[in-house]
N, C-alpha and C positions, 0 to 999 in steps of 0.2 A: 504494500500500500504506500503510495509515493505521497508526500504530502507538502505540497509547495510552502507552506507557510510555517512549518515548524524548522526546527534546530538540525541540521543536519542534511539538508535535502534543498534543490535549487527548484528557482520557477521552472514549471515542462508545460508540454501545451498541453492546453485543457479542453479540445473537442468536445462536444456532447451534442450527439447529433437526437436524442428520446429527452427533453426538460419534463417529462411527463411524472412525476414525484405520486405517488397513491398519499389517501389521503392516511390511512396506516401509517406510511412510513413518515408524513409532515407528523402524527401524532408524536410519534418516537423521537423526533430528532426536536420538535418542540420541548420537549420532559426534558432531553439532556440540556437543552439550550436554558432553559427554566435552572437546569443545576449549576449551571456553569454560571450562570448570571446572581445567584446567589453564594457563589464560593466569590467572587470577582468583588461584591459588596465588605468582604471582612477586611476588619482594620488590620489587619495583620498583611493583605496586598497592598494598602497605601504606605506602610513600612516599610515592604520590601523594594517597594518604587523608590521611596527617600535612599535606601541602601542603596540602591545600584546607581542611583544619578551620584551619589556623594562619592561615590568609586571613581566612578567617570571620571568626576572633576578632580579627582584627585586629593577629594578632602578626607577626614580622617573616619571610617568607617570600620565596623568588624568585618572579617572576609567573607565572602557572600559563596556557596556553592550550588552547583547545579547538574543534576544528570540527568541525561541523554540519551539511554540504552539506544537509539538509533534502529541499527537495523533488528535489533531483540524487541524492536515493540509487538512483533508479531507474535512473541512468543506470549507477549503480558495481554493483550487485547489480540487472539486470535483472528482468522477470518471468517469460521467459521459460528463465533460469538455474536456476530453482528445480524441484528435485526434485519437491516434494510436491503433488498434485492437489484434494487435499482443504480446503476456504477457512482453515478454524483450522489444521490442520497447516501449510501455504502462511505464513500469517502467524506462525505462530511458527516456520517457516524461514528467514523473511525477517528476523527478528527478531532470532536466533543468528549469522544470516550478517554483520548489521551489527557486534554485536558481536565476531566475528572480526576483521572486517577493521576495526576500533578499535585491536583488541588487539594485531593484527601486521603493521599496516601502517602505519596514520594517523598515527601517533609523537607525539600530543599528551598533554597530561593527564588524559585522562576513566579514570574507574577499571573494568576490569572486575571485575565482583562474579560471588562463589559461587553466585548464587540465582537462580532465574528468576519472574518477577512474572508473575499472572492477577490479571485484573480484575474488577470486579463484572458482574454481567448488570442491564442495568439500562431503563428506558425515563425517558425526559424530556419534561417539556413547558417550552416557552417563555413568552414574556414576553405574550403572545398569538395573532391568527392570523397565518401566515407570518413568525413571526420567527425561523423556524430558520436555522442556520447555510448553509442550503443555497439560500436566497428573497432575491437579492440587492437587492431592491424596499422600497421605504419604507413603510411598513404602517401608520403611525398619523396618518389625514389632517386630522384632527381635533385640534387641542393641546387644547382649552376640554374635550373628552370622551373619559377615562379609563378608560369604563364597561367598554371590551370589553378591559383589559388584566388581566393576572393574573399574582398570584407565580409565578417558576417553579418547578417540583415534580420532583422525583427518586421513582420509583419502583424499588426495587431486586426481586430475583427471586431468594431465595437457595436454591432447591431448585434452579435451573438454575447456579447460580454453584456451588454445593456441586459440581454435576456433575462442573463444568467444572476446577475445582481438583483434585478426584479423579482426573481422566482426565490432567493435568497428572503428578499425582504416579505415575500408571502408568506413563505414557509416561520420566518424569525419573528414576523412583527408582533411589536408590545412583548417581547421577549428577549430579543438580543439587538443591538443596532449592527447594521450590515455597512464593511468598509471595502473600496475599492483598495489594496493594496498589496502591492507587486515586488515580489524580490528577482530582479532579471538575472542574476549569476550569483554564483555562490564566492567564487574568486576572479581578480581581475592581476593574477601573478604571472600572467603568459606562457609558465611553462607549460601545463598541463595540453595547453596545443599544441605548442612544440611538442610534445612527446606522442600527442596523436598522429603527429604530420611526418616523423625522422625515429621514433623511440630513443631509449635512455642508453644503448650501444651504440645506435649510430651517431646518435647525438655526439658521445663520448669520442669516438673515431673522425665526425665535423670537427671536432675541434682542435686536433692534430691536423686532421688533412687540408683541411679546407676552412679553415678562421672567418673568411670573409664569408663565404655563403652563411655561415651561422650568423653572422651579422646581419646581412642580408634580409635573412630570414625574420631575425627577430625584429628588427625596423620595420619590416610588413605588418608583424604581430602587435607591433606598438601603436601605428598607425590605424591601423582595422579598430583597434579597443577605442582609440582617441574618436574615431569618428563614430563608432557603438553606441560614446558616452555625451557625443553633439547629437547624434539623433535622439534616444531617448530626451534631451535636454529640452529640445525642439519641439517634438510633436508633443510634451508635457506628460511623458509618462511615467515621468520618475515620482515614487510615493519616498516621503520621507520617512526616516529608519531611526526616529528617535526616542524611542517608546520601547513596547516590551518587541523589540526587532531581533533574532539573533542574529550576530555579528560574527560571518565566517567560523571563524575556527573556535570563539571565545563565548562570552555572557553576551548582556542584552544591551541595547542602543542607547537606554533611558538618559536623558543630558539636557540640561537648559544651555549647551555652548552651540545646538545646532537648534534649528537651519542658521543660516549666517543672519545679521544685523540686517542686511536690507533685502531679506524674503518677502517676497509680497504674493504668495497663495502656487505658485509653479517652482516646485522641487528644482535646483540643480546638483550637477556633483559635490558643490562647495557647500551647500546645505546636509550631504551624507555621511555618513561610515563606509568606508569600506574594505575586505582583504587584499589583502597581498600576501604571497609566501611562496616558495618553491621547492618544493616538500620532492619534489620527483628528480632534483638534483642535487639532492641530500650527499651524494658520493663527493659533490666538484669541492674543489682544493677554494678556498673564501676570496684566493686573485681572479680564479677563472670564474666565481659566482657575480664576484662585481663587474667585471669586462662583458663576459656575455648573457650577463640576466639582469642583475641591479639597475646598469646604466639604461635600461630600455625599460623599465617597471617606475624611474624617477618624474618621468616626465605624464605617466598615467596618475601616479599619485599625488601629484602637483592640482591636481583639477578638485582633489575631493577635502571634506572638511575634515576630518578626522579617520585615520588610517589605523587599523586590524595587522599588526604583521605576524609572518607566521601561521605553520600546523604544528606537521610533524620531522620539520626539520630540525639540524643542531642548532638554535640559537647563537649557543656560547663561542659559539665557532668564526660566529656571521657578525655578531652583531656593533664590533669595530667600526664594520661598514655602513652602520642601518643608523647607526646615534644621532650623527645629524641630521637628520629627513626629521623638518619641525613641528610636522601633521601626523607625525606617528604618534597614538597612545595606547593603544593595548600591544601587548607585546606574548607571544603563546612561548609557555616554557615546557615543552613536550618532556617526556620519561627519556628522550633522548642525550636530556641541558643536563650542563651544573648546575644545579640548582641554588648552590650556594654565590656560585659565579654570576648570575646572570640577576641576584638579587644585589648585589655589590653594585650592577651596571645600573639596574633601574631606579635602585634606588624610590626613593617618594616621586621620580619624576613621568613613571607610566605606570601601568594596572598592569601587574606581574600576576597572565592568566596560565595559571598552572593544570597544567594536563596529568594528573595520575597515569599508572600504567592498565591499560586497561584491564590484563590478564588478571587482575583484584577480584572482578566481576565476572569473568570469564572463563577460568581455571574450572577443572574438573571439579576443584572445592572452595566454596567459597572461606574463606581465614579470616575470621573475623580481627584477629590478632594481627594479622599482616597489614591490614586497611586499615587499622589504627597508627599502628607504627609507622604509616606511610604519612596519614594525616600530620602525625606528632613532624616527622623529617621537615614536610613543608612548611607547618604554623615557623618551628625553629628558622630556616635557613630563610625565607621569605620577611621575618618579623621587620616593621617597618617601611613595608613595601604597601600600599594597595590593592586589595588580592582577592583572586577569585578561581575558585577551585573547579574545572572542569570534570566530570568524567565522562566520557565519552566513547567512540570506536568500537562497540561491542559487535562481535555477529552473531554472538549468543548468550546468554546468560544462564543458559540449561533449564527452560522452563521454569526458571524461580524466578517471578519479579520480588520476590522478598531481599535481594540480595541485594536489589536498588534501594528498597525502603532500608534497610541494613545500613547500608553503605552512608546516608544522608545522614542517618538518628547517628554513627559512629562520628560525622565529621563535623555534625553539631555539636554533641557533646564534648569534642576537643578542642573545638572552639569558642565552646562557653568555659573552658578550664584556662587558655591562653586570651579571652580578654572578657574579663568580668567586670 
């Protein structure tokens, strides 16, 4: 179940050729919408809204955590569990049910909100042929020829997105308020193209054989995202991301420092958050990260208000390079970093977003003992910092969502012991 709007997962297109909803299935998803609209009312969400913006800015806050189980939600909300027959109904059952069991199970910091989010209807093309998300094969065999590459293009549908938001506010009204908004990419770090267009061998062998076609290539890729980032600008489809938004690899958007000073109701990049990181050339040596990825990634990031860097690369390795770029504030410190290292860099001056190792959750056993002592490592090496505790990357959690609720009550309780 793909779910555009949550933590983990990128806008996809959302076809729906049947809006035909039974009125069963509007009863069902009304009840959940009825629950979520009353977990969204506890004072204890307008708290954790004050926490995450006080993060943000960088003012003095306790560290805030959140998890993620990702692609193990299937295992916690099956699909089989689900009420609704119908594909859009089904998904925004699946949608509500997460959020439920957020709100009254999971015991972390994620905020449930009043509103419920529809997407645009949309069709995309990529960066040429088979470079979709779905064509795990190297496509571009050729570095020296460019010819059959092309910006990629977003084509939106607003008589069917109108629909679709209409038939939301049917199904929701005097229940939930219904918002148009849109997360168009998950990252804007370019390699993950590069890697679909050359892969991470040949890439490696470009850059002994042939330096300049790597150049070549990533100038293409920089330019394609710059112009990505003028059209959404243009046709006014950018939704602002400063609320309960997840924010690429880290926590959530919440911030009074965006949109910028003179926003007047049309989103641009300089009103957003957004990723950067280059996780899939985790091997290069940090000279050849800056020459052939950074210096092409600087001038995308220049556009936006506030910069995400980082997954699951080495930070401590990289981030010599990244200090001065003056729009960066979350910084991801993956199971890869120093952790002691990379708290030293950031100091109080970005949100040192701490990535656990997933395997905590994911091990044949869950050690309750081990997820403690991992929390105890980070309150320690992080103290000082602005901090926000990720866990994330699961593919499975062995049918026990308890292990989520587990994980949350251990990294509360360890952090009601380091700031009381």
């Amino acid at each position: 179940m793909n779910d555009h709007d949550q933590p983990g997962n990128v806008a996809l297109d959302t076809h729906v050729a049947d809006l035909t909803i039974s009125q069963a299935e509007r009863d069902v998803l009304r009840r959940l919408g009825e629950r979520v609209m009353a977990l969204s009312t506890r004072q204890i969400e307008a708290e954790k809204k004050v926490l995450w913006t006080r993060t943000n800015l960088l003012q003095p806050a306790r560290p805030l955590i959140l998890c993620d189980p990702e692609f193990s939600w299937r295992e916690i909300i099956p699909e089989d569990s689900l009420e609704c027959t119908h594909g859009l109904a089904r998904h925004w059952e699946h949608r509500l049910r997460k959020e439920i069991f957020w709100g009254e199970k999971m015991g972390d910091d994620r905020v449930v909100e009043s509103r419920f989010r529809v997407g645009w209807v949309f069709k995309r093309t990529y960066w040429g042929p088979d470079t979709s998300s779905v064509n795990p094969q190297p496509s571009l065999t050729d570095l020296n020829d460019l010819s059959g590459l092309q910006f990629q293009t977003i084509t939106v549908d607003r008589d069917a997105t109108t629909e679709i938001v209409h038939l939301a506010r049917e199904v929701f009204d005097r229940v939930l308020p219904v918002k148009l908004r849109q997360q168009w990419y998950w990252s804007l770090g370019l390699t993950r193209e590069l890697m679909k267009l050359r892969g991470f061998e040949r890439f490696m062998s470009d850059i002994k054989e042939n330096p300049q076609g790597v150049h070549n290539l990533m100038a293409f890729l920089r330019d394609g995202t710059l112009d990505l980032i003028t059209f959404l600008e243009n046709a006014g489809l950018y939704s602002l991301n400063n609320e309960g938004d997840y924010i690429g690899s880290g926590g959530y958007g919440w911030t009074t420092q965006l949109p910028s000073k003179d926003y007047q109701g049309t989103a641009r990049a300089k009103d957003l958050w957004a990723l950067f990181e280059s996780q899939d050339t985790k091997a290069l040596a940090p000279e050849l990260f800056d020459e052939f990825v950074l210096q092409y990634q600087k001038p995308v990031m220049e556009r936006f208000g506030l910069v995400c860097y980082g997954c699951c690369e080495p930070m401590s390795e990289r981030w010599h390079l990244l200090k001065n770029i003056p729009n960066i504030r979350r910084v991801s410190v993956s199971p890869t970093c120093d952790r002691a290292k990379m708290a030293a860099e950031l100091q109080d001056k970005y949100v040192y977003s701490c990535r656990p190792n997933p395997a905590i959750l994911s091990a044949g056993t869950f050690d309750e003992e081990t997820a403690r002592k991992d929390i105890r490592d980070i309150l320690e090496k992080a103290k000082g910092c602005p901090l926000e505790i990720i866990m994330k990357d699961h593919d499975t959690i062995h049918d026990d969502p308890s292990r989520a609720v587990a994980w949350c009550k251990i990294a509360k309780e360890e952090i009601g012991r380091y700031y009381k």
